[in-house]
C-alpha positions as CSV (number, residue, x, y, z in Angstrom):
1,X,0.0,0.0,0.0
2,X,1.1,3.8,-0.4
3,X,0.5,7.0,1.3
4,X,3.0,9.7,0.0
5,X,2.6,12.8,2.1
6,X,4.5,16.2,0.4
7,X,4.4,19.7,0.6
8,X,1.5,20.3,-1.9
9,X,-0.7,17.5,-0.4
10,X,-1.8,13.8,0.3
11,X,-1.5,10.8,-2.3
12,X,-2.3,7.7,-1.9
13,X,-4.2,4.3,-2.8
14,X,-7.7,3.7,-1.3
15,X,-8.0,0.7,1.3
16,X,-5.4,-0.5,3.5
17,X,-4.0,0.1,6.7
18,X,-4.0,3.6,8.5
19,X,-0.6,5.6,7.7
20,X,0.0,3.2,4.9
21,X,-2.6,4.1,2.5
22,X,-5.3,6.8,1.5
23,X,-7.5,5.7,4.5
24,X,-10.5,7.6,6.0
25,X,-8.3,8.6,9.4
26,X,-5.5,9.2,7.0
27,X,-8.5,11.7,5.2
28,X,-10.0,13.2,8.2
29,X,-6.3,14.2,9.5
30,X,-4.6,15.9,6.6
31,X,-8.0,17.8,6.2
32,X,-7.9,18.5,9.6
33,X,-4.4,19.9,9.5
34,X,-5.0,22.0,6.6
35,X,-8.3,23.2,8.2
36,X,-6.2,24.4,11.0
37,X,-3.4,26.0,9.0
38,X,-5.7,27.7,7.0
39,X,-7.2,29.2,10.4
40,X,-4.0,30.9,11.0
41,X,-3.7,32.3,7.8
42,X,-5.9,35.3,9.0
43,X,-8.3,35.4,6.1
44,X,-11.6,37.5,6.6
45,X,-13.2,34.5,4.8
46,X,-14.7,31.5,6.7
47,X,-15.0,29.6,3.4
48,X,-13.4,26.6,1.9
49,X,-14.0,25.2,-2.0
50,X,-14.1,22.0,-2.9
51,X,-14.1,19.8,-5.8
52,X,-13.4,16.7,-7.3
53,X,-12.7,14.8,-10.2
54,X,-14.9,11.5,-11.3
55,X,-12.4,8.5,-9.5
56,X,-14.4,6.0,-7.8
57,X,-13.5,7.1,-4.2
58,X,-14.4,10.7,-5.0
59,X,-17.6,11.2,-3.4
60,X,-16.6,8.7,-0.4
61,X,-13.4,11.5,0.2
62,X,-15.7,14.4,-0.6
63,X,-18.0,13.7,2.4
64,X,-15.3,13.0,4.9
65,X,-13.0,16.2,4.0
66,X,-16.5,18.4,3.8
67,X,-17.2,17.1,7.0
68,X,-14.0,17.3,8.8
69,X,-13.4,21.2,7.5
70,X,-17.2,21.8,9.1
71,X,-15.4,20.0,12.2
72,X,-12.8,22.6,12.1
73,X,-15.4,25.8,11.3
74,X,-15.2,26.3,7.9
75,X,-18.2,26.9,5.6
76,X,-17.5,24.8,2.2
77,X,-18.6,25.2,-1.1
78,X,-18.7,22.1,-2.9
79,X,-18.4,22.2,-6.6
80,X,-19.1,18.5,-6.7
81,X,-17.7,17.0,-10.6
82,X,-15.4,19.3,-11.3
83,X,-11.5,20.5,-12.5
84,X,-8.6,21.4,-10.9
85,X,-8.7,24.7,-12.7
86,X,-12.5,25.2,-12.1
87,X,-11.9,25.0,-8.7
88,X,-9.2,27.3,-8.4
89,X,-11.1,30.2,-10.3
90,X,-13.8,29.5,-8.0
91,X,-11.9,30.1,-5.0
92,X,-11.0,33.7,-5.9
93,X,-14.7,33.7,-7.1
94,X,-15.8,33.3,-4.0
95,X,-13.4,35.5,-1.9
96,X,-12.7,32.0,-0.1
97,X,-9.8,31.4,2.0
98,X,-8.4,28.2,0.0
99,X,-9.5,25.5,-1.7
100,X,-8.9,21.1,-1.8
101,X,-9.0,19.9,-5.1
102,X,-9.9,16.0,-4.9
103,X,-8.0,14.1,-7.6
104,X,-5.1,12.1,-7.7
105,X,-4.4,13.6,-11.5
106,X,-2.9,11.3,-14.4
107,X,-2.8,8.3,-11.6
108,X,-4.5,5.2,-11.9
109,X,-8.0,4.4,-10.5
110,X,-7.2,3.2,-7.3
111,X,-5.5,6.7,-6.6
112,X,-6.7,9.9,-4.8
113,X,-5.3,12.9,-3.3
114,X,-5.9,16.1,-1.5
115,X,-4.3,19.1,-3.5
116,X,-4.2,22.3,-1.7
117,X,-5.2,25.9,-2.7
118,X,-4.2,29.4,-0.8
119,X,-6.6,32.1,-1.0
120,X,-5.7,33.1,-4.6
121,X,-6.9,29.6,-6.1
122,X,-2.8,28.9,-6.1
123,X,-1.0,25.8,-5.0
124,X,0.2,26.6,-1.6
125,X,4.1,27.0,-1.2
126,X,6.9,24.5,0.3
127,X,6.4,26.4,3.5
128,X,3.4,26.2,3.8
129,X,2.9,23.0,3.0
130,X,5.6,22.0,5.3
131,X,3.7,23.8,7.8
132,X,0.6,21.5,7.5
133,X,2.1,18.4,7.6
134,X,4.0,19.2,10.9
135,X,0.4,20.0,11.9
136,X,-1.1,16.6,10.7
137,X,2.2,15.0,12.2
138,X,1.8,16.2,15.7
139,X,-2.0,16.0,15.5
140,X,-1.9,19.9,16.6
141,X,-5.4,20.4,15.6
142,X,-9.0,21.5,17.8
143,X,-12.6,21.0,16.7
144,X,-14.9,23.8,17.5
145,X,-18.2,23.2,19.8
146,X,-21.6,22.4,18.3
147,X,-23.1,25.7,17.8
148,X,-20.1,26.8,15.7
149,X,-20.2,24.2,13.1
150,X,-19.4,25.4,9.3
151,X,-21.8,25.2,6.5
152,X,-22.3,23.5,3.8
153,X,-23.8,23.7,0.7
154,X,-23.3,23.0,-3.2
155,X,-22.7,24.8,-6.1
156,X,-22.9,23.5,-9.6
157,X,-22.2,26.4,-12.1
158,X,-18.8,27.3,-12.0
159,X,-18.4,24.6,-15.0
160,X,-20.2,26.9,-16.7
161,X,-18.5,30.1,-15.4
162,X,-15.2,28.6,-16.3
163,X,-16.4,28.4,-19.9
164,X,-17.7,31.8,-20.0
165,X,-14.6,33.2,-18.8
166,X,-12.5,31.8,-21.5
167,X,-15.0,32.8,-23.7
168,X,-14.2,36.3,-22.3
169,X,-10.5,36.4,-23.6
170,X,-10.1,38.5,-26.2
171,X,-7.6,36.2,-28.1
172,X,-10.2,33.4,-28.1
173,X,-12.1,33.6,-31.7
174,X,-15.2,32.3,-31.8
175,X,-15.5,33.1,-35.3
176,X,-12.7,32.3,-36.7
177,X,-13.5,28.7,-34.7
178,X,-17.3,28.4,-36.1
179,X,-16.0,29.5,-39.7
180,X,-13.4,26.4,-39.7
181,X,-16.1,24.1,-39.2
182,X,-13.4,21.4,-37.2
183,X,-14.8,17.9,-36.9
184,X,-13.0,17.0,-33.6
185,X,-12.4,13.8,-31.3
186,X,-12.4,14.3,-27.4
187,X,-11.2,11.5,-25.1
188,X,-11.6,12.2,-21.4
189,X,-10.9,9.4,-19.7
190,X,-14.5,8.9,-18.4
191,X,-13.5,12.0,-15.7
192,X,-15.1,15.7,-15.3
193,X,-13.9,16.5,-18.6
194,X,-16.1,14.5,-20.5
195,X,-18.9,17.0,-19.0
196,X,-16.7,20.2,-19.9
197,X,-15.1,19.9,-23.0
198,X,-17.7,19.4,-25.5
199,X,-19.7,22.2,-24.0
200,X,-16.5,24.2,-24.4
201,X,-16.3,22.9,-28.0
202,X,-20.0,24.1,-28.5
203,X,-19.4,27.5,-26.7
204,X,-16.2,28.2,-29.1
205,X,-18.4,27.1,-32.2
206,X,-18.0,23.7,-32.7
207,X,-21.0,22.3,-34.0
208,X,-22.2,19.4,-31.7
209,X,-22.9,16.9,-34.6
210,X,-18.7,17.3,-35.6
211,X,-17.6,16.4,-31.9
212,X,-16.8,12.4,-31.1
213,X,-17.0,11.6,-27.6
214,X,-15.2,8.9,-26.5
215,X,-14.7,8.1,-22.5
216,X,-16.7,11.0,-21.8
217,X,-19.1,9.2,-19.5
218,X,-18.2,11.0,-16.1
219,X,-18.2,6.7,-14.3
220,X,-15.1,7.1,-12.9
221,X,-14.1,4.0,-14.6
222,X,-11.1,5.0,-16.7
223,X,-11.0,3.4,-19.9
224,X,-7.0,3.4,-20.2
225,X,-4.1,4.3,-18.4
226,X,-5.2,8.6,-17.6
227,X,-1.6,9.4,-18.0
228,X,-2.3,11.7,-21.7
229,X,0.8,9.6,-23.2
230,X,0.5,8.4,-27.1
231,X,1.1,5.0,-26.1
232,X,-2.2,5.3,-24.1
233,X,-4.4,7.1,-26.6
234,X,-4.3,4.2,-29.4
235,X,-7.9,4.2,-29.7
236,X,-8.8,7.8,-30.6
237,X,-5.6,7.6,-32.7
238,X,-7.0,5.2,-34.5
239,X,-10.3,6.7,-35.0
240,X,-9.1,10.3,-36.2
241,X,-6.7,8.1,-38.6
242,X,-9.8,6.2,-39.8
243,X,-12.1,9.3,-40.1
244,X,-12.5,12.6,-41.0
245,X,-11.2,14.8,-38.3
246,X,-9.4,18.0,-37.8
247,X,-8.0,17.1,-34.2
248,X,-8.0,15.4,-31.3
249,X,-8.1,16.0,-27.9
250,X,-7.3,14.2,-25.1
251,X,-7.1,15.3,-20.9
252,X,-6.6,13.6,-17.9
253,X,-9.1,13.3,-15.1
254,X,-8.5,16.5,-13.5
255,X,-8.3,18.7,-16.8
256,X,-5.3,20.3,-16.0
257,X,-3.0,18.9,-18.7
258,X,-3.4,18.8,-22.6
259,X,-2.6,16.8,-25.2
260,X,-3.8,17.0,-28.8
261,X,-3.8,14.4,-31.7
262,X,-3.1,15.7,-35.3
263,X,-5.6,15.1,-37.7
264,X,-3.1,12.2,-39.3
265,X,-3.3,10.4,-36.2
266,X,0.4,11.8,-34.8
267,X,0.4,13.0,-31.7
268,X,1.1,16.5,-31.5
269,X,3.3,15.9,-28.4
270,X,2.7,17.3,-24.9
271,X,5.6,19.4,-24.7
272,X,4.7,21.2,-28.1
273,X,1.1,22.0,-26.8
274,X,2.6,25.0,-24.5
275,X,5.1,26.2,-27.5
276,X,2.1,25.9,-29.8
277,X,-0.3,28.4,-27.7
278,X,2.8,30.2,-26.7
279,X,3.4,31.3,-30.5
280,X,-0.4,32.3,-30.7
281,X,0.0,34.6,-27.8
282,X,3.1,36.0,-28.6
283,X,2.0,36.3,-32.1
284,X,-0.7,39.2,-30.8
285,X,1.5,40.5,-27.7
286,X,4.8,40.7,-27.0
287,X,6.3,39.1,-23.8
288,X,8.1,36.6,-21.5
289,X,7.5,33.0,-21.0
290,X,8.7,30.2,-18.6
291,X,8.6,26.7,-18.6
292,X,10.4,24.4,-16.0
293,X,13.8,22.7,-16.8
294,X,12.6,19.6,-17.9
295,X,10.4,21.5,-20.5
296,X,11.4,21.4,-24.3
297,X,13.9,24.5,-25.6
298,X,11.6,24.9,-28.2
299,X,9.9,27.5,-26.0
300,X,12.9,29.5,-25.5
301,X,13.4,29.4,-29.5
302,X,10.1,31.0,-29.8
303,X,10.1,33.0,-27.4
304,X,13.5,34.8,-28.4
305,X,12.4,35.2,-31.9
306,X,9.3,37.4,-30.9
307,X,11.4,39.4,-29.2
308,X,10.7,38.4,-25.4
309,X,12.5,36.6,-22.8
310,X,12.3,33.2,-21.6
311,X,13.0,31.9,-18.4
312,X,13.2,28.6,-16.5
313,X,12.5,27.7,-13.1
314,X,12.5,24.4,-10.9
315,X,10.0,21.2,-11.7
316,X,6.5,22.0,-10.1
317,X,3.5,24.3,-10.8
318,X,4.5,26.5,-8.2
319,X,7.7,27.2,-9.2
320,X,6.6,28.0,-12.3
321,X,3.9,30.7,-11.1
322,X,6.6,32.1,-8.5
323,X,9.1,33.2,-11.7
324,X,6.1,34.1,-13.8
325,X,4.6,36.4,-11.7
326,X,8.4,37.9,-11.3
327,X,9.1,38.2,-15.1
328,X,5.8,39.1,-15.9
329,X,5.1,36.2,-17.9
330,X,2.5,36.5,-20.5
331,X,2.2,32.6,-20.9
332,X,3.9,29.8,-19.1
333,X,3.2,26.0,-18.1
334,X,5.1,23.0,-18.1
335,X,6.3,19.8,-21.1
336,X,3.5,17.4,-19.6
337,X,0.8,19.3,-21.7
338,X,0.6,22.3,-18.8
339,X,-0.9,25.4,-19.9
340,X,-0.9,28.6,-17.5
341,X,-2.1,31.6,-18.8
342,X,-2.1,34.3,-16.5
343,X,-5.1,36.5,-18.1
344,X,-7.1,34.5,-16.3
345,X,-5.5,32.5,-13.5
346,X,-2.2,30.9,-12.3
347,X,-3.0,27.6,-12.7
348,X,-2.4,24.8,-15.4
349,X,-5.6,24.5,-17.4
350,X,-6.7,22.3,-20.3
351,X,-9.7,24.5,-21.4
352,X,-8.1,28.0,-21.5
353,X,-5.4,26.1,-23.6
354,X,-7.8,24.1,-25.8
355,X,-9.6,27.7,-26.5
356,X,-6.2,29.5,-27.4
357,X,-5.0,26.7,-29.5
358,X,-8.1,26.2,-31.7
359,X,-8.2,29.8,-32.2
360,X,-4.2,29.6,-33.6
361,X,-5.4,26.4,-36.1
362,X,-8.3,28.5,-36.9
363,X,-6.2,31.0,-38.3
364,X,-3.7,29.2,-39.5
365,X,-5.5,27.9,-42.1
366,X,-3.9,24.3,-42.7
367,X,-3.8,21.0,-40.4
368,X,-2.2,20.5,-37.1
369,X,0.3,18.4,-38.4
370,X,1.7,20.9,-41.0
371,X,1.9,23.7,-38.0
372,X,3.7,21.0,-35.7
373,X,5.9,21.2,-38.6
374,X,6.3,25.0,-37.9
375,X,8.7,24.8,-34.8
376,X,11.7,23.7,-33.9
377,X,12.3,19.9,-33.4
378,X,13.5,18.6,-30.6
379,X,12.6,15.2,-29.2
380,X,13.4,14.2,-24.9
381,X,14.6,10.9,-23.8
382,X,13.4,10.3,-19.7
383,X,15.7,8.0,-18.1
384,X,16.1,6.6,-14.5
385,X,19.1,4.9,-12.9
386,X,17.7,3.2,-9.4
387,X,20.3,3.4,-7.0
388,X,21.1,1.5,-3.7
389,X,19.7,2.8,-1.0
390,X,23.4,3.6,0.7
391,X,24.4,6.1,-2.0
392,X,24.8,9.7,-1.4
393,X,22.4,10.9,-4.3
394,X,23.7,14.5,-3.8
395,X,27.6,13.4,-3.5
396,X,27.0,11.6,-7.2
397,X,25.6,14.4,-8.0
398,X,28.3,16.8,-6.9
399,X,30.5,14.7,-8.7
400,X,28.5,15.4,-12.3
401,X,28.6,18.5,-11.9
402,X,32.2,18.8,-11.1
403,X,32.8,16.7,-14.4
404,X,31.0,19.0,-16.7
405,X,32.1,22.4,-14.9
406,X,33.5,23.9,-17.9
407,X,29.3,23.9,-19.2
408,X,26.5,26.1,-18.6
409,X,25.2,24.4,-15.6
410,X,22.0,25.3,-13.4
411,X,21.3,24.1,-10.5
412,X,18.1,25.7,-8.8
413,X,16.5,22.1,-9.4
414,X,19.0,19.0,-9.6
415,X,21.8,19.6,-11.8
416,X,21.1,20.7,-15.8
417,X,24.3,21.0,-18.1
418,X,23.9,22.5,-21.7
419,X,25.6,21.5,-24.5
420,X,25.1,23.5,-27.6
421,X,22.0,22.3,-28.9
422,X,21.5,19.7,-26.4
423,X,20.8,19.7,-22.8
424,X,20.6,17.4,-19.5
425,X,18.8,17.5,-16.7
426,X,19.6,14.9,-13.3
427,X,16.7,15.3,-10.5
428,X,16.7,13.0,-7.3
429,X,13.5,11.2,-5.8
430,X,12.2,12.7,-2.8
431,X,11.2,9.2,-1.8
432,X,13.6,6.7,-3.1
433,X,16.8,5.7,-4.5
434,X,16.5,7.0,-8.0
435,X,18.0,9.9,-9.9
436,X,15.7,11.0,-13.1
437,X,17.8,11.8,-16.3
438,X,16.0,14.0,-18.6
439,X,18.0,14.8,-22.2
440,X,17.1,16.8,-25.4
441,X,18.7,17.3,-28.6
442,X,17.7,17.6,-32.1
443,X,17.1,13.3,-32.7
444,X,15.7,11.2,-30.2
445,X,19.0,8.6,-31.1
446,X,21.4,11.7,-29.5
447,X,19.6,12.5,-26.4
448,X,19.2,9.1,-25.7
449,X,23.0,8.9,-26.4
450,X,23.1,11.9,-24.1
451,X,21.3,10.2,-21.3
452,X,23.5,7.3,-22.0
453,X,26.3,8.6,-21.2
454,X,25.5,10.6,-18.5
455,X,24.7,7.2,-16.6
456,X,27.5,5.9,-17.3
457,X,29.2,8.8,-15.6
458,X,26.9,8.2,-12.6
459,X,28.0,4.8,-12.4
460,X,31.4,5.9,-12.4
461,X,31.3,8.5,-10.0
462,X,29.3,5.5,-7.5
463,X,32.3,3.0,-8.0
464,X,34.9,6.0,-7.1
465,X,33.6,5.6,-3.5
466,X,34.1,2.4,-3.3
């Protein structure tokens, strides 16, 4: 069984024993903990949003964290079906004092999680985080007396909110999207987004009759693997190959990441759906953009030839808001199909991203595939090298980084040495033995070489110590 407890909230599989898996105590505690931390955060609001994606323990979780955060005195707002991004919108919405989003993201079914939200609808920092699981640890948490229960009720149209907001922006073109008259293919995993994206389709133009559902039945019951990878998405591959259609598109349970299917069949590849909505905004204004440091260069290629600057932070959402919020960032996000647009919100979301890229294809005027075409290639090889559990992970990697001092190196998050064209980036586990090797360069059979050889120095650098 599995309970991984971090900064930015509470993972783990359903059923088990207490401490060792996602169990009710294990639920009623962290919500507890972050109930109490969010107490001493001195917000004038007493309420907390809630929402969830369609896993089979969703509703189970929903009523035990709903009821615990009453425990603690907090009125909650419960969204019910909805997405991570939906959820933080709402929380600003509502002048609440945070938010728990209830999905364990691109993990299997037996999966859930608590993700936590600050007042601003944002992922709360290491810090904070820290601060609540000291609090969960220690069990430093009161309940308050009968008459000053919290509240509860539900609230059902911020799905629809959402869409109206996006339909707001004034770089999303209806027209332009009604007069391409796209026959499109949605897969959603059978999670909230098979509720939102066709009605987004249909709000952006999309006539109803051109849109195939497939796993958009909101059971729960995922119909493959929710992790957006091509070797996961064979079957609406296979149906946009066999048909007629313009695109595909394909999110994972929480609608928070993005990935698209050209209308050949190809994927369009998760790491070019951020550099393809980048170029449509910085096509109309001229700006910065980040990504994180396992992201594709391709960003930073686009981003210099439109005259901005690009920037790269550490591996995480929040790290990513942090240093776009202090260049000004018009767009950012991350390679896994991450789209943050700060126009209207700091979070990864699928729709606003679904809305800005339709309006690009729309104007382009030729297939997906063709404007893939349009960038710079680069393909990324992820490796891992597991590692006994008596090596010194940050001595190996000291020792890399020694090796290669005469490169650019960075080191905010792991160690990531550039080499012309090419680049590496090393990241330890938090929770085991295992150093991640992510490489890039302009053929998949060189940054595997890359990656290649960089293990090999690691294994080098272990047998110096012995």
């Amino acid at each position: 069984m599995t309970l991984i407890k971090s900064i930015s909230g509470i993972r783990g599989i359903i059923g088990g024993k207490i401490g060792a898996a996602l169990t009710p105590i294990d639920v009623v505690k962290f919500a507890a903990a972050y109930g109490t931390w969010l107490r001493s955060t001195n917000s004038e609001s007493n309420t907390v949003v809630l929402g969830r994606d369609a896993r089979l323990s969703g509703d189970m979780v929903s009523r035990l964290v709903s009821a615990t955060l009453q425990g603690i005195g907090w009125d909650v707002v419960d969204l019910g079906l909805s997405t991570t991004p939906t959820v933080e919108i709402a929380v600003t919405a509502e002048r609440a004092a945070g938010g728990i989003v209830l999905t364990a993201s691109h993990n299997p079914i037996q999966w859930n999680a608590l993700k936590l939200l600050n007042h601003a609808g944002e992922f709360i920092s290491a810090a904070e985080g820290s601060e609540v699981l000291r609090i969960a640890e220690e069990e430093a948490f009161d309940f308050v007396d009968v008459k000053k229960l919290g509240t509860y009720r539900t609230d059902d149209t911020y799905l629809a909110k959402h869409i109206n907001l996006i339909m707001a922006l004034p770089l999303v073109d209806r027209a332009a999207i009604t007069a391409a008259n796209f026959r499109i293919a949605v897969d959603a995993v059978n999670s909230t987004g098979g509720i939102i994206v066709p009605r987004l389709l249909e709000a952006l133009g999309v006539n109803s009759e051109n849109i195939l559902k497939l796993n958009c039945d909101p059971t729960g019951n995922f119909a493959h693997n929710p992790e957006p990878l091509p070797e996961h998405l064979r079957d609406i591959r296979r149906e946009i190959k066999n048909g007629s259609f313009n695109l595909g598109i394909v999110v994972d349970p929480d609608v928070d990441r993005l990935a698209l299917i050209s209308e050949d069949g190809s994927p369009f590849g998760e790491e070019y759906t951020l550099v393809a909505v980048a170029d449509y905004v910085l096509k109309n204004k001229v700006g910065n953009t980040v990504s994180n440091l396992s992201s594709t260069v391709a960003l930073r290629d686009i981003t210099l030839k439109a005259g901005g600057k690009y920037f790269a932070s550490a591996v995480g959402e929040v790290h990513v808001v942090e240093m776009m919020k202090a260049n000004k960032a018009v767009i950012g996000g991350e390679g896994n199909g991450g789209i943050i647009y700060p126009e209207l919100h700091y979070g990864r979301d699928a729709l606003v991203g679904i809305a800005l890229f339709l309006s690009h294809l729309a104007k382009f005027g030729k297939s997906a595939s063709f404007l893939r075409k349009t960038y710079p290639k680069y393909y990324i090889s992820k490796n891992k090298i597991e590692l006994t559990p008596d090596v010194n992970v940050d001595e190996v990697l000291e020792k890399i980084k020694s090796r290669y001092a005469r490169q650019p190196i960075n080191t905010i998050d792991g160690v990531r040495i550039e080499f012309d064209k090419e680049w590496v980036h090393l990241r330890k586990s938090n929770t085991e033995p295992i150093i991640r090797i992510y490489s890039e360069s302009e053929t998949l059979a060189t940054a595997d070489n890359l990656a290649n050889k960089i293990i090999s120095d690691i294994k080098e650098a272990i047998s110096e110590r012995t």
